[in-house]
C-alpha positions, 0 to 999 in steps of 0.5 A: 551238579546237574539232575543227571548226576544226582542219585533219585530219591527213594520215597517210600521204599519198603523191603521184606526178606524172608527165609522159612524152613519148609515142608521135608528139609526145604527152605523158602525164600522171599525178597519183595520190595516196593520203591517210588523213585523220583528225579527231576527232569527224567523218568520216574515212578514205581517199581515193584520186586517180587523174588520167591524161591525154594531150596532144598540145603543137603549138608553134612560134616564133608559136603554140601548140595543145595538145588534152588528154584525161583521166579522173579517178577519186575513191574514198572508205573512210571511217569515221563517215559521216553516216547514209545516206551510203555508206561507200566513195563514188567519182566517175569523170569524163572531162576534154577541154581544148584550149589554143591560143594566137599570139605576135605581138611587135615592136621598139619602144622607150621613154624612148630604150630599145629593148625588145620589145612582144608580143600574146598572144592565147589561147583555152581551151576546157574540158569537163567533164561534170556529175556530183554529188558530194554524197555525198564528203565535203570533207577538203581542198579548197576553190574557188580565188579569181577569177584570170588563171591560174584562167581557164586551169586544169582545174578551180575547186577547189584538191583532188579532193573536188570537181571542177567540171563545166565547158563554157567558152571563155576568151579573153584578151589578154596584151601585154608590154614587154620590155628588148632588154638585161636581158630583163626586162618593163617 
């Protein structure tokens, strides 16, 4: 297997995840890591990943709204790094997302089985604003595959060398049949 091929090392890598209810219904969001990637016979290094956010959740018994605001911030200290390319690139991006959604259900029943039947409308809206990333190197992230929870997340990639900008509305419709007796989905 040639060094290309070989996934880097991660020596030290040290991950924080934090979520704290806030000030007047708000909640506080916290993901920071730090990762020393290393690789023979290429570009490695350092990255540092700081994702605070703040989200206000509005929840009752038939809907949900949930409006976030974040900031992202990427920085680089790397080592062999093509020529022309810095050494110590960084990427600042902001983040508004707002997630909202109604839960209608009713009693029904199937094959003589009384069960729950729901719709579950939901909307996303998620903004990111464009910002070129070239100069980052790819130590660990890769675009995530087409899915029904993708529609719903923050970003199209699994890690933080890249950061998708984003200005989409995602709408869905979820309906379930549940057992009145196991609370299962039939």
């Amino acid at each position: 297997i040639s060094s290309d091929d070989r996934p880097y090392r991660r020596l030290p890598q040290l991950k924080v995840t934090l979520e704290d209810d806030g000030f007047a219904g708000t909640t506080h969001h916290l993901d920071a890591e730090y990762v020393h990637f290393h690789r023979d016979d290429t570009v490695r290094g350092h990255r540092l990943d700081l994702f605070p956010a703040i989200s206000l959740p509005l929840h009752n018994s038939w809907s949900f709204v949930e409006p976030k605001l974040g900031a992202r911030y990427t920085a680089y200290r790397l080592d062999d790094q093509p020529a022309g390319l810095s050494d110590d690139p960084s990427n600042f991006s902001g983040i508004f997302s707002v997630d909202s959604g109604l839960y209608f259900d009713r009693t029904t029943s199937y094959f003589s089985k009384a069960a729950n039947h729901t719709l579950e409308p939901r909307l996303y809206y998620l903004y990111v604003p464009e910002d070129s990333q070239d100069d980052q190197p790819i130590f660990d992230t890769t675009e995530l595959d087409f899915s029904f929870d993708n529609l719903f997340r923050e970003s199209r990639f699994t890690g933080p060398d890249r950061f998708g900008d984003a200005n989409q509305v995602t709408l869905a419709l979820t309906s379930r049949v549940v057992s009145d007796r196991s609370g299962a989905e039939l």
